[in-house]
Biopython code that builds the backbone (N, CA, C, O; Angstrom):
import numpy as np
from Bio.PDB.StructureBuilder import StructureBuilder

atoms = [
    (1, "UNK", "N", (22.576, 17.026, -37.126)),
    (1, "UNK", "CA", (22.614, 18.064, -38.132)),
    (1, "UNK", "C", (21.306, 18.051, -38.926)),
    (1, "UNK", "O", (20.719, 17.031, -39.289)),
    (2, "UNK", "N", (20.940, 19.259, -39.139)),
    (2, "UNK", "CA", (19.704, 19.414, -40.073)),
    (2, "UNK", "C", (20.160, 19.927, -41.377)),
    (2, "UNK", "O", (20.929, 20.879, -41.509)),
    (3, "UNK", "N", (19.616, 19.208, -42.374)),
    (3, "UNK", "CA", (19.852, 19.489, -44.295)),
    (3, "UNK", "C", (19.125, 21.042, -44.248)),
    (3, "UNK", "O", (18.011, 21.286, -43.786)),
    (4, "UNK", "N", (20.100, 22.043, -44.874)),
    (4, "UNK", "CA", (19.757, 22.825, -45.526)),
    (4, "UNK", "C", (18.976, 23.070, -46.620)),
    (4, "UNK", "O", (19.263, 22.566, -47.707)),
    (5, "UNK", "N", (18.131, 23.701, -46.489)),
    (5, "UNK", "CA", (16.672, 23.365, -47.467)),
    (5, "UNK", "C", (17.378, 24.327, -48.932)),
    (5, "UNK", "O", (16.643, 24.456, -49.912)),
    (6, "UNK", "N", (18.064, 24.625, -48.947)),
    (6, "UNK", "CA", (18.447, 25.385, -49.962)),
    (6, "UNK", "C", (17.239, 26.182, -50.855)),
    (6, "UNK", "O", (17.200, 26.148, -52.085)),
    (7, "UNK", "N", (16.316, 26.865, -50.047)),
    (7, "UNK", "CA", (15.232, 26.945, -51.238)),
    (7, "UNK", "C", (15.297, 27.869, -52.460)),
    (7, "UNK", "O", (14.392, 28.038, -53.277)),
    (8, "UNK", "N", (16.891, 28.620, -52.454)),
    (8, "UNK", "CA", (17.208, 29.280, -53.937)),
    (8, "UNK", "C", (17.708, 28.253, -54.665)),
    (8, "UNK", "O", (17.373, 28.305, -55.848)),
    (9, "UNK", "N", (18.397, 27.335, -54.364)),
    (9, "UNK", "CA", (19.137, 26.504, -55.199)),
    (9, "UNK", "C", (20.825, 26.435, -55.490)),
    (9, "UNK", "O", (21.493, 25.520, -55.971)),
    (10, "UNK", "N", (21.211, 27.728, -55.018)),
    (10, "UNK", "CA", (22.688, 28.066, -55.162)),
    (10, "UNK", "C", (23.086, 28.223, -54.023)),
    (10, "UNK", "O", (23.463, 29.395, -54.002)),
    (11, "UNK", "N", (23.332, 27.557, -52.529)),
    (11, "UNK", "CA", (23.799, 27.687, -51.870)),
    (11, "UNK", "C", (24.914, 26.743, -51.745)),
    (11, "UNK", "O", (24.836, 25.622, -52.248)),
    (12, "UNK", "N", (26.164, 27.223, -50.966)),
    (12, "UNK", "CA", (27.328, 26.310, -50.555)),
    (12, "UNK", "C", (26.627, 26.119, -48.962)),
    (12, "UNK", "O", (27.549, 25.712, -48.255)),
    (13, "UNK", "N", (25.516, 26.237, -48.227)),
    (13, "UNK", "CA", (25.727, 25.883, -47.113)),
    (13, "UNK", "C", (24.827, 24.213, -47.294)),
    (13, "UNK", "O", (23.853, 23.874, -47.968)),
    (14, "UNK", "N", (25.702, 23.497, -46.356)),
    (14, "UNK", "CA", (25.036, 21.883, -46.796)),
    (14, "UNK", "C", (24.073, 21.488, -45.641)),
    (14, "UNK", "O", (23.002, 20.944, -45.911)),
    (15, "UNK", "N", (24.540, 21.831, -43.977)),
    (15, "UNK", "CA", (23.767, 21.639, -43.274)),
    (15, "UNK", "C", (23.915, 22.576, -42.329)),
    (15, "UNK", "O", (24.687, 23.522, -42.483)),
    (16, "UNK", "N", (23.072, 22.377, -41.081)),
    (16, "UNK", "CA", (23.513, 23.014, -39.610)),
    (16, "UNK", "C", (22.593, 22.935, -38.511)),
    (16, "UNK", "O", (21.369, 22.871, -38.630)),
    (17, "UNK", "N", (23.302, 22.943, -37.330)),
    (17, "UNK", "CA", (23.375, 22.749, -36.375)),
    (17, "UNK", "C", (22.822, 23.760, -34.984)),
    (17, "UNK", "O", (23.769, 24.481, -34.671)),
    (18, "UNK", "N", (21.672, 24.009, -34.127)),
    (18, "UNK", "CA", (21.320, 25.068, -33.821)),
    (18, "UNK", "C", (21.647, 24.956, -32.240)),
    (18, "UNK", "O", (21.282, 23.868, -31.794)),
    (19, "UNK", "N", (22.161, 25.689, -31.415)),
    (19, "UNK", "CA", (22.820, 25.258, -30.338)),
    (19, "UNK", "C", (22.015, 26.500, -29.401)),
    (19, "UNK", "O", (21.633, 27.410, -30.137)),
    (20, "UNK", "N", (21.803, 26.639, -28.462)),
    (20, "UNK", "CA", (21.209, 27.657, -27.573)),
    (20, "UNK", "C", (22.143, 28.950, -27.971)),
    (20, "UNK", "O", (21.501, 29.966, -28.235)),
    (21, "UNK", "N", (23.375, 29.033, -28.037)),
    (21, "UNK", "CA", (23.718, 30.463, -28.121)),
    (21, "UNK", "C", (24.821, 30.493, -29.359)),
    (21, "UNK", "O", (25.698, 31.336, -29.548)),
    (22, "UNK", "N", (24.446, 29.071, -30.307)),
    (22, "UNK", "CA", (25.666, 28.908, -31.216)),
    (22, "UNK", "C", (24.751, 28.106, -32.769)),
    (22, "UNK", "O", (23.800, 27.324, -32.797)),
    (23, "UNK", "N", (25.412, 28.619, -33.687)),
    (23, "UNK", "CA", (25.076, 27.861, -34.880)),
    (23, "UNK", "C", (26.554, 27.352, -35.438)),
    (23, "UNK", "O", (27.640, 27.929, -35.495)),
    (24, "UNK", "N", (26.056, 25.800, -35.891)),
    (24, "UNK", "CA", (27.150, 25.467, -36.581)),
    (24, "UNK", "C", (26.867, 25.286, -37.775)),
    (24, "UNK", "O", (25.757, 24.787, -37.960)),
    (25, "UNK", "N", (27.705, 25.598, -39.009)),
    (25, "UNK", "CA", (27.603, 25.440, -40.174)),
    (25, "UNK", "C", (27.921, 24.742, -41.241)),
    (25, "UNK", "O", (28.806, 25.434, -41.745)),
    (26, "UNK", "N", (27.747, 23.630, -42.053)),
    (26, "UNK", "CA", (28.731, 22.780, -42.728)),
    (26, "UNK", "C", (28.496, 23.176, -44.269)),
    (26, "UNK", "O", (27.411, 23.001, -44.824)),
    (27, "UNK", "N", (29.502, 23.669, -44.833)),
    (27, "UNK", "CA", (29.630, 23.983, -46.237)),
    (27, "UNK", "C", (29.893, 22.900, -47.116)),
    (27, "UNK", "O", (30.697, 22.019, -46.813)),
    (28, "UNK", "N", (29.245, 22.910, -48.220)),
    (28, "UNK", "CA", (29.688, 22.174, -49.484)),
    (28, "UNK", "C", (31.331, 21.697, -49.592)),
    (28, "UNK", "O", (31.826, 20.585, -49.409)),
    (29, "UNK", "N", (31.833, 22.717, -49.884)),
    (29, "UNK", "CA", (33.095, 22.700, -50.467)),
    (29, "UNK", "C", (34.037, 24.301, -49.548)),
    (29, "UNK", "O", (33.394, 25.109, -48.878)),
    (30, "UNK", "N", (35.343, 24.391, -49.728)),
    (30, "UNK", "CA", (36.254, 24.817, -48.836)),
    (30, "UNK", "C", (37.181, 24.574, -48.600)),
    (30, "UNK", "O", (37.389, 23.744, -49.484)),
    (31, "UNK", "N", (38.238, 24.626, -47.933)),
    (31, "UNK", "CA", (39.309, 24.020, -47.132)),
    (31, "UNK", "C", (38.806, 24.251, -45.851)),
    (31, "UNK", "O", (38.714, 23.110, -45.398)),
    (32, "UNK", "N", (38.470, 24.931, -45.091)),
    (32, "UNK", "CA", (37.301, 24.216, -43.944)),
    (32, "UNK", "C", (35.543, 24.415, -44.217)),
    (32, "UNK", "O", (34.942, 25.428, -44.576)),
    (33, "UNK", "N", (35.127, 23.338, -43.965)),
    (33, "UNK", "CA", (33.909, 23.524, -43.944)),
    (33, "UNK", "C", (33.024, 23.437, -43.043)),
    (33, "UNK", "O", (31.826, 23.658, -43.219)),
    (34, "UNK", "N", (33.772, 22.967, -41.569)),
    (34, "UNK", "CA", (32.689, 23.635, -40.221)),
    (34, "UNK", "C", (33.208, 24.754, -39.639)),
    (34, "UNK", "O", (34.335, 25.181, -39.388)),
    (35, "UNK", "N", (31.610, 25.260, -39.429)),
    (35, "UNK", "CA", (32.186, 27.150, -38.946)),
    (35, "UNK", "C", (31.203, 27.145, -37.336)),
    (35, "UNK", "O", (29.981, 27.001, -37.301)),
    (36, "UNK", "N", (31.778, 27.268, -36.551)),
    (36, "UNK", "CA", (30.800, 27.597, -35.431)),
    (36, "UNK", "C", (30.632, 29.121, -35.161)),
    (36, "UNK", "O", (31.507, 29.907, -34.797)),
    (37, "UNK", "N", (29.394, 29.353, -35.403)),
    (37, "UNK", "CA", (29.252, 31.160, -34.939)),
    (37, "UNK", "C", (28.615, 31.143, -33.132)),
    (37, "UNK", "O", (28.128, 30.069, -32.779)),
    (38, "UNK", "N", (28.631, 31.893, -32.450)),
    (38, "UNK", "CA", (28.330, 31.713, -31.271)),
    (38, "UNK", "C", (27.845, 33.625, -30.748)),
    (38, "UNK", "O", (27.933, 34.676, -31.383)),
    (39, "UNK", "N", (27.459, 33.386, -29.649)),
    (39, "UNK", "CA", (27.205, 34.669, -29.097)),
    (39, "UNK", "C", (28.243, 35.839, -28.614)),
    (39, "UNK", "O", (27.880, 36.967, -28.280)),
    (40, "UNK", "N", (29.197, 35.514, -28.629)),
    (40, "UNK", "CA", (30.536, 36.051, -28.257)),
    (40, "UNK", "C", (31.385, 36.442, -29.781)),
    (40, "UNK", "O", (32.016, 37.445, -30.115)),
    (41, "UNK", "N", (31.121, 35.367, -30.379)),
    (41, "UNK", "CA", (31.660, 35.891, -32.029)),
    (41, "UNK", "C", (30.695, 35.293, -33.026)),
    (41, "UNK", "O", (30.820, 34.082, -33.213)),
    (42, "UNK", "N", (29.796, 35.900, -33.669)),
    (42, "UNK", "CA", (30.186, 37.023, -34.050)),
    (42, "UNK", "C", (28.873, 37.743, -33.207)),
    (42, "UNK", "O", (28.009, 38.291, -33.892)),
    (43, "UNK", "N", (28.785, 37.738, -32.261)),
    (43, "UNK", "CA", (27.263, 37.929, -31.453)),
    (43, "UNK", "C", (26.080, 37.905, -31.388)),
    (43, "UNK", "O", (25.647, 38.446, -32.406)),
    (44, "UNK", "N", (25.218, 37.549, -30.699)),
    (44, "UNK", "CA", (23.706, 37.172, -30.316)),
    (44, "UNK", "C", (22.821, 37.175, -31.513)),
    (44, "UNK", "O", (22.063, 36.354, -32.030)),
    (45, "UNK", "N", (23.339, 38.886, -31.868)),
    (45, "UNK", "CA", (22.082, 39.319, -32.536)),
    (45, "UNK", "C", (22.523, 38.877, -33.914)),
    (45, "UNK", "O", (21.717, 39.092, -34.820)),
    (46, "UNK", "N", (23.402, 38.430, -34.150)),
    (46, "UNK", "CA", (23.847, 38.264, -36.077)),
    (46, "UNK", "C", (23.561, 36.744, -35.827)),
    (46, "UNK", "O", (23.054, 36.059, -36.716)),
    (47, "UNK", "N", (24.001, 36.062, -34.208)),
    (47, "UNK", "CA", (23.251, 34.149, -34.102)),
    (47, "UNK", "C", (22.330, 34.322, -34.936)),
    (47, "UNK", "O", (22.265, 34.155, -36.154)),
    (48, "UNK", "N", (21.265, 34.850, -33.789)),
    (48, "UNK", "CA", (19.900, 34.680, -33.801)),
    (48, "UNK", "C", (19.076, 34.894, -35.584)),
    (48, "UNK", "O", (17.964, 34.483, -35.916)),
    (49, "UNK", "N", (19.887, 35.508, -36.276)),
    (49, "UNK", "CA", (19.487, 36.181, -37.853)),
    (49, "UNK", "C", (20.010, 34.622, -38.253)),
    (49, "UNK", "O", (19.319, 33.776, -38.820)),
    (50, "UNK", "N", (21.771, 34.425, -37.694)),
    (50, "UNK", "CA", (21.364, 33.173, -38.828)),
    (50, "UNK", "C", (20.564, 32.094, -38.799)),
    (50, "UNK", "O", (20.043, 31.563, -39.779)),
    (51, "UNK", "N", (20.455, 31.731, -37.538)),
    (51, "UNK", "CA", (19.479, 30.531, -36.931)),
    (51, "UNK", "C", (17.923, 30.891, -37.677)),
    (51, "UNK", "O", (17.153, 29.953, -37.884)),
    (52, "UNK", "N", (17.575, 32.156, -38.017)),
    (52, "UNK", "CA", (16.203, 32.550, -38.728)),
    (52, "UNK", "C", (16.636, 32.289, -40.192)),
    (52, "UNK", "O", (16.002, 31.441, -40.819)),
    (53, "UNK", "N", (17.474, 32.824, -40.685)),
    (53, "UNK", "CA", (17.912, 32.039, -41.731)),
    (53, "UNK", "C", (17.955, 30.387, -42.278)),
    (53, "UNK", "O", (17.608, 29.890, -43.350)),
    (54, "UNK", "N", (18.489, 29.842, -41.146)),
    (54, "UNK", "CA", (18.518, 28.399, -41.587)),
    (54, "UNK", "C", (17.673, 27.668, -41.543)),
    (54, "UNK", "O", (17.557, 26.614, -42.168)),
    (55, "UNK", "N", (16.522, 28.441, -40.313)),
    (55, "UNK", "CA", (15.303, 27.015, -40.287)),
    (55, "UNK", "C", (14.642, 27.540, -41.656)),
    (55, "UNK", "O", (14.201, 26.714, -42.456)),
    (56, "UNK", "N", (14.589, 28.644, -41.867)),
    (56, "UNK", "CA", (13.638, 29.543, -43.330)),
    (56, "UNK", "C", (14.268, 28.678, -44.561)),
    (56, "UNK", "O", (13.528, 28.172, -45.405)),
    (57, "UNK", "N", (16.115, 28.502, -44.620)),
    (57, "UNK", "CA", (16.120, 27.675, -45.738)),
    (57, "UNK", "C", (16.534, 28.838, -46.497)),
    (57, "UNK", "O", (17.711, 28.734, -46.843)),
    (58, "UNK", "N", (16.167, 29.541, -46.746)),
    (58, "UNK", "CA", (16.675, 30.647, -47.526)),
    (58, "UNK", "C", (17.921, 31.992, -47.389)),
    (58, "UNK", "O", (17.846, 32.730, -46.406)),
    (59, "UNK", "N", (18.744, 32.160, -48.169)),
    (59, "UNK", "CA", (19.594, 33.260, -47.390)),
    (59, "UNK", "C", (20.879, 33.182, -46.090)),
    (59, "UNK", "O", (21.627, 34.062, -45.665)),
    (60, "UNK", "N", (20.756, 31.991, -45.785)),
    (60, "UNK", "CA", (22.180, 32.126, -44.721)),
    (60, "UNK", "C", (23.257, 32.222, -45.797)),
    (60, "UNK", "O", (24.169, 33.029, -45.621)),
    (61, "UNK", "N", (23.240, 31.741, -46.498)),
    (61, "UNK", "CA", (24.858, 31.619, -47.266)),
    (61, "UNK", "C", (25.545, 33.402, -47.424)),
    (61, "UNK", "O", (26.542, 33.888, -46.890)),
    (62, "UNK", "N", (24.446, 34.085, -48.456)),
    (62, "UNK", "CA", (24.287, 35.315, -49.027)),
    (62, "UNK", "C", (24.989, 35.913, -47.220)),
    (62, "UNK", "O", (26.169, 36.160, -46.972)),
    (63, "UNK", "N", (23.660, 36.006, -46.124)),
    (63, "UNK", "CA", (24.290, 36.800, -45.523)),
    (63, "UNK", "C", (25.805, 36.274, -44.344)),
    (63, "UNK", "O", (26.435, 37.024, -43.598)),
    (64, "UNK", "N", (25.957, 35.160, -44.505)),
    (64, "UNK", "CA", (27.606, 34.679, -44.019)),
    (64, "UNK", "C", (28.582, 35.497, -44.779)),
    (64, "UNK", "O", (29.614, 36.001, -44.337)),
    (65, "UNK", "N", (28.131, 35.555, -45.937)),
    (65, "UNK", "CA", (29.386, 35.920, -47.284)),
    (65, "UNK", "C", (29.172, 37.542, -47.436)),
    (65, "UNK", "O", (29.621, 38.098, -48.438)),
    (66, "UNK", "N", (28.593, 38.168, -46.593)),
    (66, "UNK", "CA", (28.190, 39.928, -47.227)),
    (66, "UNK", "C", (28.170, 40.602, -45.169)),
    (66, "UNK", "O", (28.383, 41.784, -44.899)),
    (67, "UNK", "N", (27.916, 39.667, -44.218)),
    (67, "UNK", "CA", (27.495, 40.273, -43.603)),
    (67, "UNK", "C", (28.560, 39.495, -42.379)),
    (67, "UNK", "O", (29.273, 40.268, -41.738)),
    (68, "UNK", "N", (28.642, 38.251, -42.122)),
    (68, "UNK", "CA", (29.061, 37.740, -40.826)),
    (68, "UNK", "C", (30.970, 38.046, -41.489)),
    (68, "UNK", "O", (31.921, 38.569, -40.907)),
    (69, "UNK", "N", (30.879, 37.546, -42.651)),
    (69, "UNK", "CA", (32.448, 37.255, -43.103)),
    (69, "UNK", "C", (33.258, 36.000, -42.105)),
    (69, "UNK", "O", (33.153, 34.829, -41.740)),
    (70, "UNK", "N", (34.012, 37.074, -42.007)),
    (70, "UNK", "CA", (35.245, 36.034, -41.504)),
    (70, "UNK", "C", (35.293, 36.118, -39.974)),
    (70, "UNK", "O", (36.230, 35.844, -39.224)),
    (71, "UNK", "N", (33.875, 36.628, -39.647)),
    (71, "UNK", "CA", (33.805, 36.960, -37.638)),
    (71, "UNK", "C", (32.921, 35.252, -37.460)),
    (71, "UNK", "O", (31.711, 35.098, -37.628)),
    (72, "UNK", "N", (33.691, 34.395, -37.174)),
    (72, "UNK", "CA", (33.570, 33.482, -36.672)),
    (72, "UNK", "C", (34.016, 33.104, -35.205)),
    (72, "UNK", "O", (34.794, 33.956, -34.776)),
    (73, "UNK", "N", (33.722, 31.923, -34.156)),
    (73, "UNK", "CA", (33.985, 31.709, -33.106)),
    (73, "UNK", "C", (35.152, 30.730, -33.484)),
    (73, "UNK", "O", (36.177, 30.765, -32.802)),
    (74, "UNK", "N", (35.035, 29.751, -34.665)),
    (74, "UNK", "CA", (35.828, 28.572, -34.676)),
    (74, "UNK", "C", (35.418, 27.529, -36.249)),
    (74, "UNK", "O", (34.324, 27.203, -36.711)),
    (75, "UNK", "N", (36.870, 27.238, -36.737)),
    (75, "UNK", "CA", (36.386, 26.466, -38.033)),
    (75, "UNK", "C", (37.248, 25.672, -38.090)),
    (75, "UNK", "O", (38.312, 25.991, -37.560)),
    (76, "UNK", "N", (37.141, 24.312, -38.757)),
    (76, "UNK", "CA", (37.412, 23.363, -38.485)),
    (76, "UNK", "C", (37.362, 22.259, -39.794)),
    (76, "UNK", "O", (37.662, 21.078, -39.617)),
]
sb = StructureBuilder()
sb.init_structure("model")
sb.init_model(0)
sb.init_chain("A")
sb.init_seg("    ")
for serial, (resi, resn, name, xyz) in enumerate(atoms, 1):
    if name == "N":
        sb.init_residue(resn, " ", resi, " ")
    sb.init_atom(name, np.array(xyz, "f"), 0.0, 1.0, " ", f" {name:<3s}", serial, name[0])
structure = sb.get_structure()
């Protein structure tokens, strides 16, 4: 797992995980806090945004919570 750089400061995302066609996500706080997104749910092209998101450090949380929602592959 790689630390989320948090570079706003207010994020719940804590780390993640970059997989060829999957990101995994580990949140702060929750009743679950691993989320696997994958190419099949919520698809390629919203992966690939968050995986640009997470190495950047900035912004995955914002767009999980406005944009991916609750289209996950699997949480845990």
């Amino acid at each position: 797992m790689t630390a989320y750089k948090n570079l706003g400061g207010n994020s719940n995302v804590l780390s993640y995980e970059l997989g060829e066609d999957s990101i995994h996500v580990v949140f702060k706080s929750g009743t679950h806090r691993n989320y696997l997104y994958n190419h099949v749910s919520p698809g390629k092209a919203i992966v690939e945004r968050m995986k640009a998101l997470a190495i950047q450090g900035h912004g995955l949380n914002s767009y999980i919570s406005t944009t991916v929602k609750s289209n996950f592959a699997k949480k845990w």
